[in-house]
C-alpha positions in Angstrom: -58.7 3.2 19.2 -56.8 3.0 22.6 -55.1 0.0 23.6 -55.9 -2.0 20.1 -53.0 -3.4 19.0 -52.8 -3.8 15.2 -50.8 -6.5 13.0 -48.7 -5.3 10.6 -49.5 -6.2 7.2 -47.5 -8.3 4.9 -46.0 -6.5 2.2 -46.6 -8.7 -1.3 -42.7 -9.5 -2.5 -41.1 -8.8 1.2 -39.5 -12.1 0.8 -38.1 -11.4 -3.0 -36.9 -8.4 -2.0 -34.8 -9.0 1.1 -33.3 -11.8 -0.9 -32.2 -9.2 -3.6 -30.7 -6.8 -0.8 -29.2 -9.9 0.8 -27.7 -11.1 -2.7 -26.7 -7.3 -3.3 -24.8 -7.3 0.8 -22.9 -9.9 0.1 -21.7 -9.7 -3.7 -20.4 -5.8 -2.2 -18.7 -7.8 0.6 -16.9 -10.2 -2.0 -16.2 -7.4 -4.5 -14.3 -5.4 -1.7 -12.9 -8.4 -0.6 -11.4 -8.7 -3.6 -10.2 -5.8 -4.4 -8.3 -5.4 -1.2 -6.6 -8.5 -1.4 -5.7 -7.8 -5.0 -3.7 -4.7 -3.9 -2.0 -6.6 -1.7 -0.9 -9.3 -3.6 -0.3 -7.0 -6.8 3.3 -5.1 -6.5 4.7 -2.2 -9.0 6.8 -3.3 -11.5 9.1 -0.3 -12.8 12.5 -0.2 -14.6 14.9 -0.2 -10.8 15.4 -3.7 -10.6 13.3 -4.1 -7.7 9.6 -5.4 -7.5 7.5 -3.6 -4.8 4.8 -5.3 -3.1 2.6 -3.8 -0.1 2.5 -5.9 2.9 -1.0 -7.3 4.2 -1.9 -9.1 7.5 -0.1 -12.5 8.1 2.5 -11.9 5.2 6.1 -12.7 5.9 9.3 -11.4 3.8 9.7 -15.1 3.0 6.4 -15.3 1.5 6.2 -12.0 -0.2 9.5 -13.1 -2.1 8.2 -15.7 -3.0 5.3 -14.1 -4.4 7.8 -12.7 -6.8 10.3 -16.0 -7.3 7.5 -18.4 -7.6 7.3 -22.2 -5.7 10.3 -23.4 -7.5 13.3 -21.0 -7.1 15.9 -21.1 -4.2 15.2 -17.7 -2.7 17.1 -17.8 0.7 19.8 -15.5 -0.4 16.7 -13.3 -2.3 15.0 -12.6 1.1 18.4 -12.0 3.3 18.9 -9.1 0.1 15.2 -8.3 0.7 15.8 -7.7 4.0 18.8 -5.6 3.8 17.3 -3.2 0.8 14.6 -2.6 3.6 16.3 -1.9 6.7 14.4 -4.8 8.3 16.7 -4.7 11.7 13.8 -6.3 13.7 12.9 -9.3 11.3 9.1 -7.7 11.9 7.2 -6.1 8.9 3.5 -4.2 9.0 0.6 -4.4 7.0 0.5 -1.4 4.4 4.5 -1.7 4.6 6.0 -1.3 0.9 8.8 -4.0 0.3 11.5 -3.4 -2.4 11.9 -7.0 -3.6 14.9 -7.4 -6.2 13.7 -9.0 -9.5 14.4 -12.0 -10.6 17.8 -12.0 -13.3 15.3 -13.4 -16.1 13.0 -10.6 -15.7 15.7 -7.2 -16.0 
């Protein structure tokens, strides 16, 4: 008929299911999440002495060597070599930048 306006039915489970699509958003969110940050806090490891690790947002050379080093070692004179093996001139590095950090003695 014109001008009836009709109420759109209730669909039996509407409530389960946009709880399962909502569940399902944001466990693909996480996952992602996760596996971007793991690529950036995961470096290659090969036989040249140097550990590579893939610059993300926010991350300094300080903190990337230490990333490698660990809390407890003195790595001032690891991040001035750091920076030199990169051709750092600027002190500035980029996300998606690959850093060659030297390893640590106990590790070649």
């Amino acid at each position: 008929m014109i001008g009836t306006i009709y109420r759109a039915k209730r669909i039996k489970g509407d409530s389960t299911l946009r709880l399962i699509l909502t569940v399902t958003g944001i466990s693909v969110f996480i996952l992602a999440f996760g596996i971007i940050f793991s690529s950036c806090v995961m470096g290659r490891n090969d036989a040249t002495g140097v550990e590579e690790v893939i610059v993300c947002v926010g991350d300094t050379v300080w903190g990337c060597v230490r990333s490698v080093y660990g809390d407890e070692a003195d790595i001032r004179s690891v991040v001035e070599r750091t920076i030199e093996i990169n051709n750092i001139e600027s002190g500035i590095i980029y996300p998606g930048h690959v850093l060659a950090i030297p390893k640590p003695y106990s590790a070649q």
